[in-house]
N, C-alpha and C positions, 0 to 999 in steps of 0.2 A: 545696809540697813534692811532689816526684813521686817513688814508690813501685813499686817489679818485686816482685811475687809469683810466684816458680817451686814449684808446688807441682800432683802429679799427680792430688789428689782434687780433681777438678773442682766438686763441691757446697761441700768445705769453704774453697775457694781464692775461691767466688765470696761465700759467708759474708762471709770478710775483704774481700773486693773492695767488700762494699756496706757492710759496716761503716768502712770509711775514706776512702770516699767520701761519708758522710757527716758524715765529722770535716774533710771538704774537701779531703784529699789527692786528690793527681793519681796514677791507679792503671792500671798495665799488668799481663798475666797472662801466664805460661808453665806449659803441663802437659808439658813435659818438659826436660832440660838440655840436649839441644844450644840448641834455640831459647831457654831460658833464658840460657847460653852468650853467645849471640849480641848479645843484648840487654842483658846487663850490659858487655860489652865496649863499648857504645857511651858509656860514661861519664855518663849523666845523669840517673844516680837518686840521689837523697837516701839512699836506705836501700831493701835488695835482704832480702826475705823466705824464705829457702831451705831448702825440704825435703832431706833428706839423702836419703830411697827414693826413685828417680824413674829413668822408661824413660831409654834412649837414651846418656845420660850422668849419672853419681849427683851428690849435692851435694858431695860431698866432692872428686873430682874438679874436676868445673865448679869449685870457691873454690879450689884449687892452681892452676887455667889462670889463672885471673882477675885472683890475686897475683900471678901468673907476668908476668901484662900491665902490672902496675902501675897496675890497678885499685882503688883503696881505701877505694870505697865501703864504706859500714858494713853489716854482714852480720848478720841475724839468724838463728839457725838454727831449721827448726822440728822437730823430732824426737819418734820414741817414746819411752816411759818405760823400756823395757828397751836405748837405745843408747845407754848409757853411755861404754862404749869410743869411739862414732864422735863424741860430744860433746867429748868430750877431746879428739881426735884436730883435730877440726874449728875447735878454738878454738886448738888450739897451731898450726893454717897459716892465723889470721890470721884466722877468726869472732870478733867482735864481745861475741856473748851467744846464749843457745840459752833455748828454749823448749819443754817437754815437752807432746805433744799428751794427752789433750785440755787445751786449756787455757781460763778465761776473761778474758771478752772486754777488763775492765778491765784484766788483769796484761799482757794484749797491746799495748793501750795507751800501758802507763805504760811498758814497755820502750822502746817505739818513742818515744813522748817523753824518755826518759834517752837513747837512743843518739844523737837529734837533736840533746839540746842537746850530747853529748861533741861530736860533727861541726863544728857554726860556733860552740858558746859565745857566741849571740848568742838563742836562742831558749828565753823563760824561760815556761813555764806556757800556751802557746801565744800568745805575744808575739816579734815582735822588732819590732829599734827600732834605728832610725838619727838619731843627733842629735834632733831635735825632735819629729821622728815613730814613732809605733806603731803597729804592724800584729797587731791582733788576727785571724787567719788563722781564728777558730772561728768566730767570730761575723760573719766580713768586715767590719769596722769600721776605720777608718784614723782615728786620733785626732793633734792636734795641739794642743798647750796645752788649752782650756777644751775645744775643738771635735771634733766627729767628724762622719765621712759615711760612709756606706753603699758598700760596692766589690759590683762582680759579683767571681763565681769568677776570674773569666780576668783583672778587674784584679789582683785580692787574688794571682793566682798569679805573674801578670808581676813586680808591688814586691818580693816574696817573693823572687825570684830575681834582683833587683838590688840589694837591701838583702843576701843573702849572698854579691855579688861587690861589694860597697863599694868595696873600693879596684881595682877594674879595669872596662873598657870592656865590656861585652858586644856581640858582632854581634850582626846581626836574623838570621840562618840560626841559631845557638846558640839564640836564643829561641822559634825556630819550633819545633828538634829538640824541647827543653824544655818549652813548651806545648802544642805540638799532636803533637808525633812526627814519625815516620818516616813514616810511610803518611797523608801530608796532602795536602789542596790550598791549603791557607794559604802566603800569599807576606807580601813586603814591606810592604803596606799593610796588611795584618792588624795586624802589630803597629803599625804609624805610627798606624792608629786607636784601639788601647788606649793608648797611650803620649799621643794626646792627650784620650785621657777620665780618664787618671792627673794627666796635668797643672792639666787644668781643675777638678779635685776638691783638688788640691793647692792652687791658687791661692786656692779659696773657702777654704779652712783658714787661708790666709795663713802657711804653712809655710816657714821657710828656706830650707827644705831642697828642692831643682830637679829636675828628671830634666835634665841635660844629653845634647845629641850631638853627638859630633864625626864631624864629615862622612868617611864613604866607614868607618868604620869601628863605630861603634856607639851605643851608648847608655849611661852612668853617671849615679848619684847625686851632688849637688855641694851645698856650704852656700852660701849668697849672705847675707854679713851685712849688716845693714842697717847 
C-alpha cells in the first residue's frame, strides 16, 4: 500500500513517515500543498494523509482541486482540536475521516486500516487474499493452504498491487510509478525480476493461483485449475 503524507510540521510528518513504514507501507512526504497537489493528482496512493494549515496551498483547497480532478483516493484529514468548522467543511467536499492532532499512534492506525478496508473491501486485519492465496503484508508472509514463505518488501508490495487490480491487466510503467515513483531509475527488468521471484515462491507453494502476462501489455492474477 503506498501512502502521501502532506503535512507542514516536518518532525511530526517524519514521526508518521517511520511509524508506517514500519507497518510496511510504501510512504511519500509533502510540506506543502501545491507539491502536495501535484502528487495526489498523479493517482497512486492508497490513502493521502492531509493537514488542513499548510504553506502555498491549504488542505481544504488542494481536496476541492483534487475532487475536482476526479481523484478519489481516500483522504484522511489531520486537523486541530479547535477546527471544527474546517472538519465539517472538509468531509462534506469529500474527506474520508479527520483526525484531531495530537493524536495516538494506535487510533491512527486503526483509521488508516478502516479506511483501507472501505477502499478494496478485500483487506481484512492486514490480510488480503485472492482465491487460494494470502498475503499477510505485516508480517511479509504469502501463505497457500498448509504452506507459507517469506516475501521481501518490494515482492509483498508488487502481489499487494495486483491482488487489488484482480480483475485487470496492470502495465510495468503503472508498477514502476507504484513501487518505485516518479523520480527512479528502475526500468522494465526491475519488475520482470520481482515477478519472477513472485512466481518461483508461488510455485514452491504449489498455489493455483499464476501471475499471468500478456505480451506488450502487462501482468495479472489467473486461477489454473487442476
Amino acid at each position: 500500500m503506498r501512502l502521501l503524507i502532506i503535512e507542514d510540521e516536518v518532525h511530526l510528518a517524519e514521526a508518521i513517515e517511520e511509524l508506517l513504514r514500519n507497518k510496511n507501507y510504501i510512504v511519500d512526504m509533502c510540506h506543502n500543498g501545491e507539491d502536495g497537489l501535484d502528487n495526489a493528482l498523479t493517482d497512486i496512493y492508497d490513502l493521502i494523509l492531509l493537514d488542513i494549515m499548510m504553506p502555498k496551498l491549504n488542505g481544504l483547497d488542494l481536496l476541492k482541486k483534487m475532487r475536482k480532478e476526479g481523484i478519489q483516493t481516500p483522504v484522511l484529514l489531520l486537523t486541530a482540536k479547535n477546527q471544527v468548522e474546517d472538519r465539517v467543511k472538509g468531509l462534506n467536499m469529500g474527506a474520508d475521516d479527520y483526525l484531531s492532532k495530537p493524536f495516538a499512534q494506535e487510533e491512527l492506525e486503526a483509521r488508516i486500516r478502516a479506511l483501507l478496508r472501505r477502499k478494496g473491501d478485500i483487506c481484512v486485519d492486514g490480510e488480503l487474499t485472492f482465491h487460494d492465496i494470502t498475503l499477510d503484508y505485516n508480517s511479509l508472509v504469502l501463505r497457500c493452504h498448509s504452506k507459507d514463505v517469506s516475501l521481501t518488501l518490494k515482492e509483498s508490495e508488487l502481489l499487494q498491487f495486483l491482488i487489488s487490480r484482480k480483475n485487470m491487466i496492470t502495465p510495468k510503467d503503472l508498477l514502476i510509478e507504484k513501487l518505485w515513483g516518479f523520480n527512479t531509475d528502475a526500468e522494465d527488468n526491475n519488475v520482470e525480476v520481482y515477478i519472477s521471484f513472485l512466481r518461483k515462491k508461488m510455485k514452491y507453494l504449489q498455489c493455483e493461483t499464476s501471475i499471468k502476462t500478456t505480451r506488450g501489455l502487462g501482468y495479472s492474477l489467473e486461477v489454473n485449475h487442476v
